[in-house]
Wavefront OBJ file of the C-alpha trace (Angstrom):
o trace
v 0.000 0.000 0.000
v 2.836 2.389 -0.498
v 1.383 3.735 -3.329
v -1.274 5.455 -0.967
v 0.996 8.193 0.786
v 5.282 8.857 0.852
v 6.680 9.474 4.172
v 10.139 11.361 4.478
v 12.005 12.597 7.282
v 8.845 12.349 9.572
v 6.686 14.309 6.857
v 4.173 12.231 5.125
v 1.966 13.223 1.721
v -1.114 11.561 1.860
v -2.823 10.453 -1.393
v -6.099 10.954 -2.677
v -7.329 7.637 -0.522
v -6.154 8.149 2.784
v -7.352 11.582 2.797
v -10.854 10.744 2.609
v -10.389 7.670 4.773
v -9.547 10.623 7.543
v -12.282 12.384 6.627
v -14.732 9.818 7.679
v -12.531 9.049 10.701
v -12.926 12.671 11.446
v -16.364 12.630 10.937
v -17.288 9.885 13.663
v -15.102 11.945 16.194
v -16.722 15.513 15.496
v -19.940 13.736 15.826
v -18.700 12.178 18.878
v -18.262 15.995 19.812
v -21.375 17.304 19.082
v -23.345 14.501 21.416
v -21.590 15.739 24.207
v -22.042 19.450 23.878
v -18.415 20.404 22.049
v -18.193 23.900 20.524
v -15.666 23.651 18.119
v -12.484 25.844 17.321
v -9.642 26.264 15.572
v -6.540 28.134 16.935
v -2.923 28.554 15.175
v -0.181 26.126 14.168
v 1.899 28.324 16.586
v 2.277 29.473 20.368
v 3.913 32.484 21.800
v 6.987 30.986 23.888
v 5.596 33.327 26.991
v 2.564 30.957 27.111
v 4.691 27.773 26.173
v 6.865 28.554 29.292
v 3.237 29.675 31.218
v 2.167 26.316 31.158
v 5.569 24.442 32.288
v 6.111 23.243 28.527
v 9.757 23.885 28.514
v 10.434 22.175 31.941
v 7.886 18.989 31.050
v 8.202 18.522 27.057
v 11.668 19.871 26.263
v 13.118 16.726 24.180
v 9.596 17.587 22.053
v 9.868 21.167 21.632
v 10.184 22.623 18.429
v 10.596 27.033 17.811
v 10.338 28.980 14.985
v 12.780 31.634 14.022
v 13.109 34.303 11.344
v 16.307 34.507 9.341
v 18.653 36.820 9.695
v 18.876 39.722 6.606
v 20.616 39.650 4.663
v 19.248 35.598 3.824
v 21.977 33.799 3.058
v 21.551 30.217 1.298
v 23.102 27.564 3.507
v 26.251 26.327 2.139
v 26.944 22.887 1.455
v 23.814 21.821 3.704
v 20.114 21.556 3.982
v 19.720 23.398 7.252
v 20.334 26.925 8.641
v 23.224 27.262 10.649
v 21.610 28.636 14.311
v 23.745 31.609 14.176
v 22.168 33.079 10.848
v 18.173 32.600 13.314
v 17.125 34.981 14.929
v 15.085 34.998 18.999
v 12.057 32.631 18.409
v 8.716 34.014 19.859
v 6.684 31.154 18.953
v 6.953 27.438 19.288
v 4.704 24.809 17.108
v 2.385 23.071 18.777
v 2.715 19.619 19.690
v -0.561 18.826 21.182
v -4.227 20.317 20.163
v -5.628 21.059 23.326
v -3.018 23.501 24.950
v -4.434 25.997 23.131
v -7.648 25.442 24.233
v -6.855 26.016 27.853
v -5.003 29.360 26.744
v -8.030 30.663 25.452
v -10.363 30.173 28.514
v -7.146 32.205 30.691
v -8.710 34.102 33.313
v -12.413 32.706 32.506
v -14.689 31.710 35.444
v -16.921 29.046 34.490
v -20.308 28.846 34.956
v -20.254 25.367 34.686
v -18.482 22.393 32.479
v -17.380 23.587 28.961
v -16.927 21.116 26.027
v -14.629 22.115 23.114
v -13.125 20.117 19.947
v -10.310 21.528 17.706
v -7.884 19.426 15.273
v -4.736 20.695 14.590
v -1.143 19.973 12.887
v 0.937 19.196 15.636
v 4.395 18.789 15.638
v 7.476 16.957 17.730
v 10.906 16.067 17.930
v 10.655 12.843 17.899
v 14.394 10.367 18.251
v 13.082 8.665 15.230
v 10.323 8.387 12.613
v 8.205 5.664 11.272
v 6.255 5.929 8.569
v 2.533 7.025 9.645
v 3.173 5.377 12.946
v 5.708 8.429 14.549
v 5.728 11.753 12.362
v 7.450 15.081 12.666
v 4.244 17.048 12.051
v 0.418 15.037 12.374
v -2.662 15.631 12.942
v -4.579 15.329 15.694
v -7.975 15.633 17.231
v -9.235 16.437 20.536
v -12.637 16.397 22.536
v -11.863 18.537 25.651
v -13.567 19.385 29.025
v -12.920 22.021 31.288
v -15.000 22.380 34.452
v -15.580 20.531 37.661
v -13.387 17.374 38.746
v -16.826 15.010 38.521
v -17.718 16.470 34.693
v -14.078 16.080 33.582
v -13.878 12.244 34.925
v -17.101 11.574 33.594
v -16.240 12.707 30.297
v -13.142 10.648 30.016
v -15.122 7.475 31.455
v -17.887 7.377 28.730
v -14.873 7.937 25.831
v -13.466 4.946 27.026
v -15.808 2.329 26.450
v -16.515 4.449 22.836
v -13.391 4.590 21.156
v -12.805 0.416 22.427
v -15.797 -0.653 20.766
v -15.626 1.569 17.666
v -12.224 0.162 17.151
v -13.780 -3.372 17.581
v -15.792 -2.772 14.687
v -13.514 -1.469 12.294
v -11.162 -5.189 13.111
v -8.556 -3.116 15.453
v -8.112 -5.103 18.582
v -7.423 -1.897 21.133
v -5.994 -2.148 24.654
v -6.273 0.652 27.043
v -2.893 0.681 28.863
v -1.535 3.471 31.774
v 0.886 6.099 30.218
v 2.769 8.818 32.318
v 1.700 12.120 32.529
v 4.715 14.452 32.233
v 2.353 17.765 33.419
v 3.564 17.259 36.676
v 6.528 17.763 39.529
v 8.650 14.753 39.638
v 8.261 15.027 43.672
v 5.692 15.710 45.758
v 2.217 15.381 46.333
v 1.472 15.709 42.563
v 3.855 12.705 41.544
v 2.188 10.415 44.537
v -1.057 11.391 43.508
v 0.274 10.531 39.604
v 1.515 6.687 40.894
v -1.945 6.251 42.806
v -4.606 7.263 39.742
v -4.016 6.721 36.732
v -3.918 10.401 34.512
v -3.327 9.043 31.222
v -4.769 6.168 29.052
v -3.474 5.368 25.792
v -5.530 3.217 23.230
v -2.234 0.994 21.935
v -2.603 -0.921 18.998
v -0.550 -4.104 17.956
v 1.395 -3.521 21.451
v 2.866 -0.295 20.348
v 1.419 1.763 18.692
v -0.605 4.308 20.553
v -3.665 6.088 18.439
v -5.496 7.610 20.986
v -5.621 8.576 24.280
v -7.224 10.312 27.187
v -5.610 12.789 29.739
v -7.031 13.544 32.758
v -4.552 17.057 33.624
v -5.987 17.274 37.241
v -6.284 21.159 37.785
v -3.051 21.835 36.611
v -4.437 23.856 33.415
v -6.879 25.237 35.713
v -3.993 26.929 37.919
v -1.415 27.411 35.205
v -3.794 29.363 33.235
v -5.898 31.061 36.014
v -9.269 29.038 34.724
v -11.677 29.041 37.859
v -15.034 27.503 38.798
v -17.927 29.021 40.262
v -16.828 28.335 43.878
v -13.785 30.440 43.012
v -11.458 26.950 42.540
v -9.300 26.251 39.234
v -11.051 24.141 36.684
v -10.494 20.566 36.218
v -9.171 19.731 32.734
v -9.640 16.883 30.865
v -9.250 15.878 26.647
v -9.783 12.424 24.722
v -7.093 12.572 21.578
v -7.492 10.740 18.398
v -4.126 10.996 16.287
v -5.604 10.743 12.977
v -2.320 9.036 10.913
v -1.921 6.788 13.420
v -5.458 5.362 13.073
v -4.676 5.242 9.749
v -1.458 3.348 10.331
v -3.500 0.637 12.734
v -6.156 0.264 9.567
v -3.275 -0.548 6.975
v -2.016 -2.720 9.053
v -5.017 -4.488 10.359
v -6.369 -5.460 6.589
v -5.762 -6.373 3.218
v -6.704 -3.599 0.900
v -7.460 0.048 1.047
v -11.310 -1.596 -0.011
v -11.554 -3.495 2.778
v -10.849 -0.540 5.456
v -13.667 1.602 3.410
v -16.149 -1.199 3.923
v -15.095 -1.731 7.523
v -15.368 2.173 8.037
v -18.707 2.038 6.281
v -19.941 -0.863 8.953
v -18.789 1.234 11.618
v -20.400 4.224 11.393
v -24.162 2.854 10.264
l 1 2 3 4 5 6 7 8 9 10 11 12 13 14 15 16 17 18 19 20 21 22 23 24 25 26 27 28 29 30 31 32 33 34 35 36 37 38 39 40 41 42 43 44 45 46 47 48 49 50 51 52 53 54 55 56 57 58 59 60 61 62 63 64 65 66 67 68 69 70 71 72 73 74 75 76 77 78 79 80 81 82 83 84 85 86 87 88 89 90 91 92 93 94 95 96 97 98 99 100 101 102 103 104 105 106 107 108 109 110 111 112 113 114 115 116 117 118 119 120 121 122 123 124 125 126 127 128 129 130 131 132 133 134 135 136 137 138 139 140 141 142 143 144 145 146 147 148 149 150 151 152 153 154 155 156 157 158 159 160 161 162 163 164 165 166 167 168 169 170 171 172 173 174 175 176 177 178 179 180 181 182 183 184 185 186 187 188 189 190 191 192 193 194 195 196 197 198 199 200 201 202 203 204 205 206 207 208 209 210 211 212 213 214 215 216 217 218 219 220 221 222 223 224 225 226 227 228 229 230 231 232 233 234 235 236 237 238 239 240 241 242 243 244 245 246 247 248 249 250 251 252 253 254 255 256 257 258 259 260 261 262 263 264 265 266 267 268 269 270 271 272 273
């Protein structure tokens, strides 16, 4: 099935096929997002590094992080080389985002919330990743995300009825899921947080084949809530709380699941009647 997208580097060009195979995929997780009340958004490919460093990204995600930088002027074309030697980049203001839903929870800074708030955004997210494997591990993806912000009880309960959801979708389109306990790098390495982080589990991952991770669900504790000065109604930070669908990987699980690029078509088809 190579034929159907060309992966280089981390960067993959999907073909006709495989774009409207995540369509439909998209489809069943927007309208997964609309039961449950999700208004959605879209926010840029890019974050100011005062909010990346706002939300502890630089001390939890550094190996990941990737900046942007404008050249220097006069431009000067790299010699004997691909890349741009550091020295001719200027400061970087932004950083590209590596996860959907941070900028959701920059957007509701300072709000006080009446009461749980749904929200759904995709974006193109992007990491720097050790290595890269065709759709499995990319340098930029995409990735969808059905976030709540609100109460502790409304942000567990939205994670607990995802569960169940995504495991027996994936059952129907042949993809044998298992929901396994990832770690949650959103919080201190000591403490009261990190006990807390050994005694409940705050992030699922729905692992294909063993390894493969497509989806997962985060439950951020009101870390979000205090990082970005979100409060409840009592005057408390929000809860936060996001189910994530990486949309290549899905793909990945599908091509690798069945025989033909027909097959995973019917199989969606199944699925969502």
């Amino acid at each position: 099935m190579s034929d159907l997208y060309t992966a280089r580097g981390g960067l993959v060009a999907l073909g006709p096929e495989l774009v409207r195979l995540m369509e439909l995929l998209d489809e069943r997780f927007q309208a997964w997002a609309r039961e449950c009340g999700a208004t959605p958004m879209l926010f840029p490919a890019v974050i100011g590094t005062a909010d990346l460093a706002a939300i502890g990204y630089f001390d939890n995600f550094p190996q990941l992080a990737l900046m942007t930088a404008p050249l220097k002027l006069p431009a000067e074309k790299p010699a004997g080389s691909a890349a741009v030697p550091s020295d001719r980049l200027g400061a970087s203001e932004y950083g590209l985002a590596s996860a959907a839903c941070y900028q959701v929870y920059l957007h509701h800074r300072s709000v006080t919330l009446a009461g749980p708030r749904y929200v759904t955004t995709v974006a193109k997210c992007f990491r720097n990743e050790d290595h890269y494997d065709g759709l499995r591990r990319l340098h930029g993806f995409t990735m969808r995300e059905i976030v709540c912000l609100g109460p502790r009880e409304a942000v567990l309960d939205h994670l607990a009825r995802f569960r169940p959801r995504v495991v027996e979708f994936a059952d129907r389109l042949g993809l044998g899921l298992k929901v396994q306990p990832a770690s949650d790098p959103f919080f201190e390495k000591s403490g009261g947080r990190a006990l807390l982080a050994q005694l409940f589990p705050v992030k699922e991952e729905f692992v294909h084949a063993g390894d493969l991770a497509i989806g997962s669900l985060n439950f951020h504790r009101n870390f979000f809530g205090e990082r970005c000065d979100i409060s409840l109604a009592d005057g408390g930070p929000a809860y936060t709380g996001c189910v994530a669908f990486g949309l290549e990987r899905w793909i990945a699980a599908l091509l690798e699941t069945h025989a033909s690029i027909d097959d995973i078509f019917e199989r969606v088809a199944e699925a969502a009647a």
